[in-house]
C-alpha positions as a Markdown table, in Angstrom:
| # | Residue | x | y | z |
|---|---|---|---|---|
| 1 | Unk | 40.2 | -107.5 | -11.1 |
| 2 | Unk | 37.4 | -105.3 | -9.7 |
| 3 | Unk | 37.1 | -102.1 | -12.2 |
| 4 | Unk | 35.7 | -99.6 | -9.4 |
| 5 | Unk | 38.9 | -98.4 | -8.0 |
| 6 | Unk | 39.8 | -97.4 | -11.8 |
| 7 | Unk | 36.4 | -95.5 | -12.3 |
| 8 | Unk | 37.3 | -93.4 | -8.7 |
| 9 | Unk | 40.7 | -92.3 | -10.1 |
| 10 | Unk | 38.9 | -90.9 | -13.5 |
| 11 | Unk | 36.4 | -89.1 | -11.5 |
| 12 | Unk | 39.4 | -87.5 | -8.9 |
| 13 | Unk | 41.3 | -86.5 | -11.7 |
| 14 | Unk | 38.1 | -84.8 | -13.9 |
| 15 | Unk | 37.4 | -82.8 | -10.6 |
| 16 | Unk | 41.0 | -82.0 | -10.5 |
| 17 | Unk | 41.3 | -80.7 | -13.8 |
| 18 | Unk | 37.7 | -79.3 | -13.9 |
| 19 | Unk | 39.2 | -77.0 | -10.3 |
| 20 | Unk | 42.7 | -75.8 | -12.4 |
| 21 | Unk | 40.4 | -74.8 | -15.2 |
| 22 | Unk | 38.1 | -73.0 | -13.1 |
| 23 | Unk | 41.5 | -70.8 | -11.6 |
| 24 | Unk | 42.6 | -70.3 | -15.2 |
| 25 | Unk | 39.5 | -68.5 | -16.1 |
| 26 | Unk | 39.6 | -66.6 | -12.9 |
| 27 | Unk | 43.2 | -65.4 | -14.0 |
| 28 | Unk | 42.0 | -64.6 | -17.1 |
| 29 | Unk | 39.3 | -62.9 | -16.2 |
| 30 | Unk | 41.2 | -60.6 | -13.5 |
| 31 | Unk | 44.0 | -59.5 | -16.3 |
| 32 | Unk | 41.8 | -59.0 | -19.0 |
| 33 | Unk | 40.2 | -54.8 | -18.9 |
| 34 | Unk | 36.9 | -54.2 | -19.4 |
| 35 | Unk | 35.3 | -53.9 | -22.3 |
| 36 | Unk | 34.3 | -50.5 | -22.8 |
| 37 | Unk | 30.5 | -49.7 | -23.6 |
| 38 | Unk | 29.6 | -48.8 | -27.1 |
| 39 | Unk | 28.6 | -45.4 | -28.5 |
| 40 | Unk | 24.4 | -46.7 | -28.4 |
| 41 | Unk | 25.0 | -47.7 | -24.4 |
| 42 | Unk | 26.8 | -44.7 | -23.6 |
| 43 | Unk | 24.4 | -42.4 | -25.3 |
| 44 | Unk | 21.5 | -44.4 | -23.3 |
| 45 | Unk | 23.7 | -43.8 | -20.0 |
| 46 | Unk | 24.5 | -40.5 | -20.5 |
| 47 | Unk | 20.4 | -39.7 | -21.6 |
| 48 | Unk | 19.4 | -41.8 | -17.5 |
| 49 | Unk | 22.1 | -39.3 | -16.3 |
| 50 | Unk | 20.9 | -36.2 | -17.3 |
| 51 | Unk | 17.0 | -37.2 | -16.9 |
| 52 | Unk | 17.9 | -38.0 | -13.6 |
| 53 | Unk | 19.7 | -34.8 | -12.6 |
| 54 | Unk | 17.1 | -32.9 | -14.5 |
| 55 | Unk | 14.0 | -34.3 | -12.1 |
| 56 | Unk | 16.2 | -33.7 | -8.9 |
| 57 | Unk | 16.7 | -29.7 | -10.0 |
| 58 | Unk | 12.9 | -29.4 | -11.2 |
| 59 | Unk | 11.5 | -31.2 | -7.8 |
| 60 | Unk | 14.2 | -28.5 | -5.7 |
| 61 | Unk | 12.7 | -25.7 | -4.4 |
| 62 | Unk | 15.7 | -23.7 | -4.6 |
| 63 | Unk | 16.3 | -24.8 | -8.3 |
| 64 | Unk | 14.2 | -21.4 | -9.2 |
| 65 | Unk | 15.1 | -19.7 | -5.9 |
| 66 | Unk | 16.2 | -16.3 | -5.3 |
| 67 | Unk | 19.3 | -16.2 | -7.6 |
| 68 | Unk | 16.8 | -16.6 | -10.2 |
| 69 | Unk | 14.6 | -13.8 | -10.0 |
| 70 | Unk | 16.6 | -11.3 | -11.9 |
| 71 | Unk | 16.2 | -13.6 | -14.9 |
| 72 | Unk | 12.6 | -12.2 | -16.3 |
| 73 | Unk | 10.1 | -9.6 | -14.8 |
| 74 | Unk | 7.1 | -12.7 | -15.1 |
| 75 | Unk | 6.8 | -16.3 | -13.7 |
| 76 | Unk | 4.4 | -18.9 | -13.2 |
| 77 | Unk | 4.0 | -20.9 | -9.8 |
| 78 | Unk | 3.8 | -24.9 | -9.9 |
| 79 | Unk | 3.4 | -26.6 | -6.9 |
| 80 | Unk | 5.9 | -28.6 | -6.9 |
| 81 | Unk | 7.7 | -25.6 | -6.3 |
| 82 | Unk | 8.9 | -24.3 | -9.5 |
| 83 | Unk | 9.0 | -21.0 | -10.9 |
| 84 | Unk | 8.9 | -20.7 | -14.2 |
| 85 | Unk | 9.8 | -17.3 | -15.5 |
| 86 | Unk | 8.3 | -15.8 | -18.9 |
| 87 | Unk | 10.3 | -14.4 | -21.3 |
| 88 | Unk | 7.6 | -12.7 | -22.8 |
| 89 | Unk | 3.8 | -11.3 | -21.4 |
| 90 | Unk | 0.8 | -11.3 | -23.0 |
| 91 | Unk | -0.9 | -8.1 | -22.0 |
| 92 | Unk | -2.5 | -5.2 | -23.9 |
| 93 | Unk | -1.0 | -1.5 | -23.7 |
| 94 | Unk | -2.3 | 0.3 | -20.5 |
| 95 | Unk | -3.4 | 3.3 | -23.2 |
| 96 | Unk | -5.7 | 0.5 | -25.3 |
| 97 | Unk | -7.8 | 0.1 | -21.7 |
| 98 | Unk | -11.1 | 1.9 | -22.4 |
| 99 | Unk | -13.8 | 2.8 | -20.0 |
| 100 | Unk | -11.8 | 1.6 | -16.6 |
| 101 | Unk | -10.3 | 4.8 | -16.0 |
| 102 | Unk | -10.8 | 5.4 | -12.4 |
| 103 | Unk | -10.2 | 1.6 | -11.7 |
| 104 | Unk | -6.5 | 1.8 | -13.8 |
| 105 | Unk | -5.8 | 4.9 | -11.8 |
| 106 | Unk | -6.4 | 3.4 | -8.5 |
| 107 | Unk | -4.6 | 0.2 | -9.8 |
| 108 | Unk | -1.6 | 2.4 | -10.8 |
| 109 | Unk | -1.8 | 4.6 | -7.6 |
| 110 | Unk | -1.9 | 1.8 | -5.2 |
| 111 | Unk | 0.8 | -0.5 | -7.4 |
| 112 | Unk | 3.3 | 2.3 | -7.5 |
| 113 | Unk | 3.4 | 2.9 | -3.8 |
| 114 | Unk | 3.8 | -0.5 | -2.8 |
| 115 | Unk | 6.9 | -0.7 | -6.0 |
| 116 | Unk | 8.3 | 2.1 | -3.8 |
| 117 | Unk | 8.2 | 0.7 | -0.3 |
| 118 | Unk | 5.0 | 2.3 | 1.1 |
| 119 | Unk | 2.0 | 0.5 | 2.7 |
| 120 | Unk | -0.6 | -0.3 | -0.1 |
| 121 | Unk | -3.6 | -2.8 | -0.1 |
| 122 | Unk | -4.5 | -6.6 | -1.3 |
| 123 | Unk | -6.7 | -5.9 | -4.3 |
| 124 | Unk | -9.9 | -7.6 | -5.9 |
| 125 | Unk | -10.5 | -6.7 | -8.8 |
| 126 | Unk | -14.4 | -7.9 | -9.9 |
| 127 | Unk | -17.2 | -7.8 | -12.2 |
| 128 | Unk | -18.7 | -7.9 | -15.8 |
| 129 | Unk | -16.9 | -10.7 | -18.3 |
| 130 | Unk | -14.5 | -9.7 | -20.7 |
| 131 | Unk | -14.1 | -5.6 | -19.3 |
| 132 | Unk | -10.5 | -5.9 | -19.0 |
| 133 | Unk | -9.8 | -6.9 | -15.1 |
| 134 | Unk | -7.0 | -9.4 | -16.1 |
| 135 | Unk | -5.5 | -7.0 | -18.5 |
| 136 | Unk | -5.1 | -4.1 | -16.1 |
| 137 | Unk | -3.4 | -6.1 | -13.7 |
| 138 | Unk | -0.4 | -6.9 | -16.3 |
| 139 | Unk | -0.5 | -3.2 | -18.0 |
| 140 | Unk | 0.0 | -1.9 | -14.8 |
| 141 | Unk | 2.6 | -4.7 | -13.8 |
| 142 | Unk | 4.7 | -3.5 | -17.3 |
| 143 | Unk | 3.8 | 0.8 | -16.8 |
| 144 | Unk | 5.1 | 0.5 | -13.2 |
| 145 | Unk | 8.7 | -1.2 | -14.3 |
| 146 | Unk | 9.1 | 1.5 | -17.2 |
| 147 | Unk | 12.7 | 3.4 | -16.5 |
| 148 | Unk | 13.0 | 1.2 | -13.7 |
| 149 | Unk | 16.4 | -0.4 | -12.6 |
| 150 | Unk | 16.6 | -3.7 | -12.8 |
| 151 | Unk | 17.0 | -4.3 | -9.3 |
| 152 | Unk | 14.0 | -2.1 | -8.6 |
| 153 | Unk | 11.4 | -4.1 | -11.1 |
| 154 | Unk | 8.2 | -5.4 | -9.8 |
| 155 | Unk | 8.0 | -8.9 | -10.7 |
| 156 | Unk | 4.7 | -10.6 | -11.2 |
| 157 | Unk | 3.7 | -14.1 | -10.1 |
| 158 | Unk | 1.3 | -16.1 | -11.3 |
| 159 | Unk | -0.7 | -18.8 | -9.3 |
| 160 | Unk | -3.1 | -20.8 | -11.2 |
| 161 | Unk | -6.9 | -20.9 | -9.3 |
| 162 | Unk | -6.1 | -25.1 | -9.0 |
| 163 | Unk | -3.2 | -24.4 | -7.3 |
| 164 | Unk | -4.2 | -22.1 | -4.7 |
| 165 | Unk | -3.3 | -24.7 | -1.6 |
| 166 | Unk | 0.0 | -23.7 | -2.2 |
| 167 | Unk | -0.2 | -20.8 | -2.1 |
| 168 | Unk | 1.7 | -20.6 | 1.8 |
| 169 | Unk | 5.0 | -22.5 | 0.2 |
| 170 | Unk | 5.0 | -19.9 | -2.8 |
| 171 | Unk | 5.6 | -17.2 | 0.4 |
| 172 | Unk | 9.0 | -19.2 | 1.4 |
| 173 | Unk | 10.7 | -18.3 | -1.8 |
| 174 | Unk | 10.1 | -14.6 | -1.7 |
| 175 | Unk | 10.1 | -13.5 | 1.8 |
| 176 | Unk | 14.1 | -13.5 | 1.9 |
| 177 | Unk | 14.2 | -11.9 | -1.7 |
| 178 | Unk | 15.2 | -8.2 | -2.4 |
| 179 | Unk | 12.9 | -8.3 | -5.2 |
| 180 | Unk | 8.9 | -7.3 | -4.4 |
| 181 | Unk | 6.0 | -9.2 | -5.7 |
| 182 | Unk | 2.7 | -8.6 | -7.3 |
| 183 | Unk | 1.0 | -12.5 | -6.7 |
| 184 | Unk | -1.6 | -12.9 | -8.9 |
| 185 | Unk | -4.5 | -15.2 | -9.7 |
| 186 | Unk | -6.9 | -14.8 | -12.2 |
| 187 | Unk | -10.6 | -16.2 | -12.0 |
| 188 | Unk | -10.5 | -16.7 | -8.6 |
| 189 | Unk | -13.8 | -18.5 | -7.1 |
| 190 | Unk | -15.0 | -20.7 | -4.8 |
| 191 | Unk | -18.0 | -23.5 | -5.1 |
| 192 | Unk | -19.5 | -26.2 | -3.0 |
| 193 | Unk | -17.1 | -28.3 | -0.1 |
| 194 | Unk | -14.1 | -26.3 | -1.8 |
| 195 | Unk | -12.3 | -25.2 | 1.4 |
| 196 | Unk | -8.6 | -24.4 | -0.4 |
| 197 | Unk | -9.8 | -21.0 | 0.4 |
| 198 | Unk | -8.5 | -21.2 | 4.2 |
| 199 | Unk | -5.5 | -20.9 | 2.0 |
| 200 | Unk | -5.8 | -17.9 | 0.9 |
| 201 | Unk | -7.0 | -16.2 | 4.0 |
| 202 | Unk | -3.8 | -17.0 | 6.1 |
| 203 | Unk | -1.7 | -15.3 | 3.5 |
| 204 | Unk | -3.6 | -12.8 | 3.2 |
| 205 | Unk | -4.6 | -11.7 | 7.2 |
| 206 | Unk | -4.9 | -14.2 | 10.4 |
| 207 | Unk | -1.9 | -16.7 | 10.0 |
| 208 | Unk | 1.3 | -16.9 | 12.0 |
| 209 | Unk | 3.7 | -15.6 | 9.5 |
| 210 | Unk | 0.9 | -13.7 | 7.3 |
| 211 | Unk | 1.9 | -12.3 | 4.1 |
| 212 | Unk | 5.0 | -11.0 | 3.4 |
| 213 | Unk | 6.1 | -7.1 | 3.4 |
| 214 | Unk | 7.4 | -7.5 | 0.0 |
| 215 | Unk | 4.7 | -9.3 | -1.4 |
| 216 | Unk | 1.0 | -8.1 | -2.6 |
| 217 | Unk | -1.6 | -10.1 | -3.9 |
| 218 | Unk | -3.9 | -9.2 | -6.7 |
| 219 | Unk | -6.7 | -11.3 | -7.9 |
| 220 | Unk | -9.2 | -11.0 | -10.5 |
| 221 | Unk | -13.3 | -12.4 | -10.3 |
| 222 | Unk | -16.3 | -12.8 | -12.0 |
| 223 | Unk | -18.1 | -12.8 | -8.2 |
| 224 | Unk | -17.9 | -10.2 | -5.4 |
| 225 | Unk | -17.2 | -12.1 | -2.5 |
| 226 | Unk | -15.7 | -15.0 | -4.6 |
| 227 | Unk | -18.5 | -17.5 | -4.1 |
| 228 | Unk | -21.2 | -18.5 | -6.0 |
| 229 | Unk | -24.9 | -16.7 | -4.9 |
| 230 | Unk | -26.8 | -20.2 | -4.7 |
| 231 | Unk | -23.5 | -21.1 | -2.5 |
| 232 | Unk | -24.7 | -18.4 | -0.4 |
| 233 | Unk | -28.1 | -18.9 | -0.4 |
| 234 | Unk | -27.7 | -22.9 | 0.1 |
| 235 | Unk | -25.6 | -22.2 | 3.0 |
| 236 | Unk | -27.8 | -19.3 | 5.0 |
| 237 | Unk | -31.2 | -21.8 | 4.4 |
| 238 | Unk | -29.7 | -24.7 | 6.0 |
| 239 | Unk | -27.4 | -23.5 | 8.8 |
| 240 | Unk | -29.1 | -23.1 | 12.3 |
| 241 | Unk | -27.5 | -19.6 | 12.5 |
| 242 | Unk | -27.9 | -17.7 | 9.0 |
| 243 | Unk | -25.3 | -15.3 | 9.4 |
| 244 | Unk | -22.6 | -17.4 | 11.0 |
| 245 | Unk | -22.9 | -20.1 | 8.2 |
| 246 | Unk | -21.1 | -17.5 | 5.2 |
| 247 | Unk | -19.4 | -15.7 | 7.3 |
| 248 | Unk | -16.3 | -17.6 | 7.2 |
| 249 | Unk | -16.1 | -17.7 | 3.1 |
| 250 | Unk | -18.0 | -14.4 | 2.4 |
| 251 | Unk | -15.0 | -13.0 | 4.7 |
| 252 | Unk | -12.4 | -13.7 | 2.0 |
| 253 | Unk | -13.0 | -11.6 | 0.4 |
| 254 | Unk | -13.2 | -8.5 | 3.1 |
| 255 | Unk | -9.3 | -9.3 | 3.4 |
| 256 | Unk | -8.5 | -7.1 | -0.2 |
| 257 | Unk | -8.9 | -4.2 | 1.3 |
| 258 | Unk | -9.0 | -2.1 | -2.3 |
| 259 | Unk | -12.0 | -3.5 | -3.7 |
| 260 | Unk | -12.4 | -2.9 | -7.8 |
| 261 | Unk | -16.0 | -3.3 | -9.7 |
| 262 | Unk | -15.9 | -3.4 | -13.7 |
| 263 | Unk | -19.0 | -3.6 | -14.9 |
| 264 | Unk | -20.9 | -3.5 | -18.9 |
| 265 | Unk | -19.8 | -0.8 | -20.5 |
| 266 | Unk | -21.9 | 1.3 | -23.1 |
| 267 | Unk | -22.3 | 1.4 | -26.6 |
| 268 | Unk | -19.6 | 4.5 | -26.5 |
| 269 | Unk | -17.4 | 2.7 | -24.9 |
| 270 | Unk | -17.4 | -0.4 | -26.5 |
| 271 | Unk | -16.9 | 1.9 | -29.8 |
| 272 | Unk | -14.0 | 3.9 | -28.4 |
| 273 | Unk | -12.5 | 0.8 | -27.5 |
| 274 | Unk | -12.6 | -0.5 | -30.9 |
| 275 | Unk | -11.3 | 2.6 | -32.7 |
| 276 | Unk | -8.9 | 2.6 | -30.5 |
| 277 | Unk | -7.6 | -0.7 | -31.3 |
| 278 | Unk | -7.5 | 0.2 | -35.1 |
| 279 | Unk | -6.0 | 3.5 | -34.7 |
| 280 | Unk | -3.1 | 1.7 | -32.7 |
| 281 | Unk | -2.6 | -1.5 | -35.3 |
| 282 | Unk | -3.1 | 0.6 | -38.1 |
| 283 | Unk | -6.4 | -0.7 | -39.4 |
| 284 | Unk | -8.2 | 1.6 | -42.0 |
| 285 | Unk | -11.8 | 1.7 | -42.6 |
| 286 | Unk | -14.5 | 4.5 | -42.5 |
| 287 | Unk | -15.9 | 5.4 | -39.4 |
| 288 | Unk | -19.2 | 4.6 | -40.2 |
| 289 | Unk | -18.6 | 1.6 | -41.7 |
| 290 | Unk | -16.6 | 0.6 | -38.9 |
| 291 | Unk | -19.2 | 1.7 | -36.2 |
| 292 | Unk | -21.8 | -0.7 | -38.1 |
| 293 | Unk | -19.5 | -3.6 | -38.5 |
| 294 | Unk | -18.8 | -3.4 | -34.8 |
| 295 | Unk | -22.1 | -3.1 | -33.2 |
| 296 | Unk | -23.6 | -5.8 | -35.7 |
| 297 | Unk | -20.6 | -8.0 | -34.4 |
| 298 | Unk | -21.2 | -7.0 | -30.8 |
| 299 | Unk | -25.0 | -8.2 | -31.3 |
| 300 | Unk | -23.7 | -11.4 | -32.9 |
| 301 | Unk | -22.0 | -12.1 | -29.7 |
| 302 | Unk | -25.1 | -11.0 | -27.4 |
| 303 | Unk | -22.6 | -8.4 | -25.3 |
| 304 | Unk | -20.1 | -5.1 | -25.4 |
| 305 | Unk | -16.7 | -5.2 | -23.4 |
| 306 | Unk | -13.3 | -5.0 | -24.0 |
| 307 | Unk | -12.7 | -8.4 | -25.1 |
| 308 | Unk | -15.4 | -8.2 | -27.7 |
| 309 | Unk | -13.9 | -5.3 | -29.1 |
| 310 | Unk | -10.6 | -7.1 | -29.3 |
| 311 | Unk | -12.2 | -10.3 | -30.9 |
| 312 | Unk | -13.7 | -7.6 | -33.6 |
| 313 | Unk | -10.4 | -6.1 | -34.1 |
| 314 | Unk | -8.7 | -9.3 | -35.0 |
| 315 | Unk | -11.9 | -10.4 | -37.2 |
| 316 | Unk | -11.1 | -7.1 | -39.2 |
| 317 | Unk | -7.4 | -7.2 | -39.0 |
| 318 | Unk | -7.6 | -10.3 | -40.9 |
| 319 | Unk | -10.3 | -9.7 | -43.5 |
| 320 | Unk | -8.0 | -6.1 | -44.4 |
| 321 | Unk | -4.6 | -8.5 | -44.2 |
| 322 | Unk | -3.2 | -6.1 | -41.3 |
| 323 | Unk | -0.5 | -7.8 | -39.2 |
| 324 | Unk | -1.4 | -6.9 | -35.3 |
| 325 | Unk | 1.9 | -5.9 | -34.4 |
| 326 | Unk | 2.7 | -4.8 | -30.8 |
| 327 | Unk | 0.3 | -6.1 | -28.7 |
């Protein structure tokens, strides 16, 4: 008797059987919940969640928009279009600014009459190192706001010299605000093929939707017209027309239209500056041992200005163990 019929019927019936245990399973598997995640898969889930949501609010324009601008009086500007306010700005007392009298009150008078509404001016403020052009722009920023309401404060922007490109999307965010807006940039200068300068000059005059009413911009250099003098000189030697060849970038800076020089300041300055600084912290020492530490350490250091003076006054602060307090 042949054996292959008998070898068929095994393999139907293993197919069979191998078919109703498949369904079982199915069953099984369909009734049966699922099995919840544990606490460390959870945690992990939850921490993708919130790392996700927290890149979609940063990369969102409107994530710092204009409901946010009542939060602080200070921000910084990332060009990814964040604003990042600051809870607390460095900056020196406008009354510890020595020798830059006529430039902090032409700061102040231009500064208050754009705070209340009036026409005022771009300003440049350039010069000497270290004579206080940064500082005056924030003291002026925090004497304006004094007895202020808060829906009346200046606030001050910052815009780093890197990010100047964007400078045109910063102007999105604040054009519909009620707030106004001192934009600022400190060290501001130009060198070589750098053309993010074009920038600049359609905020400030010649673009389509130019700069904002509510918004002024006040920048701070080391160079008068922002560009490097060999720049200059490079440019008018190999151009066939001299004068044409600069005057697209020497131009920038013709669009401030207050101009601010700061420039060495004398021996009596520098001196006034640093008694004024102890005088305010509290710093004790005789006068003329004080006048001789200071000008030895303003040799040391091969110039005067105001942040000389400072750099003494935290040299001595420290030697006398006197807490600067206030700044």
């Amino acid at each position: 008797m042949s054996k292959k019929p008998e070898k068929a019927a095994v393999k139907t019936a293993a197919r069979a059987t191998s078919r109703a245990a498949a369904r079982s399973l199915a069953k099984t598997a369909t009734k049966r919940p699922a099995t919840p995640p544990n606490d460390a898969t959870a945690e992990r889930m939850a921490g993708a969640l919130e790392a996700i949501a927290s890149h979609l609010s940063a990369a969102s324009p409107g994530a710092s928009g204009l409901q946010s601008f009542g939060a602080a009086d200070a921000f910084v500007w990332h060009p990814d279009g964040r604003l990042a306010p600051v809870p607390r700005v460095s900056r020196v007392d406008l009354g510890l600014l020595r020798g830059i009298d006529r430039m902090r009150d032409i700061l102040i008078e231009n500064t208050g009459r754009f705070a209340d509404g009036l026409p005022a001016n771009n300003a440049l403020l350039w010069g000497a190192r270290g004579m206080g052009k940064s500082s005056l722009v924030k003291a002026v920023h925090a004497d304006i706001n004094v007895n202020r309401k808060p829906a009346d404060r200046l606030k001050l922007i910052e815009i780093h010299r890197e990010d100047i490109e964007s400078l045109p999307g910063l102007m999105d965010p604040l054009r519909n605000a009620s707030f106004r807006f001192i934009v600022f940039c400190d060290d501001l200068s130009f060198d070589g093929n750098d053309a993010s300068y074009k920038s600049l000059k359609a905020v400030l005059e010649g673009g389509i939707e130019g700069r904002p009413d509510n918004v002024i911009l006040y920048a701070t250099s080391n160079r008068r017209h922002l560009l490097a003098r060999e720049m200059i000189e490079n440019e008018r030697s190999t151009a066939i027309n001299p004068g044409e060849a600069v005057e697209e970038k020497v131009s920038l800076s013709d669009r401030f239209g207050l101009w601010l020089g700061f420039h060495r300041c004398s021996q009596d300055e520098y001196l006034a500056m640093v008694k004024g600084y102890c005088t305010h912290f509290g710093i004790r020492i005789a006068d003329e041992e004080l006048e001789r530490e200071a000008l030895e350490w303003s040799t040391t250091r091969g110039s005067r200005s105001g942040r000389v003076a400072w750099q003494f006054t935290q040299e001595l602060a420290g030697r006398l163990g006197v807490r600067l307090t206030g700044k």
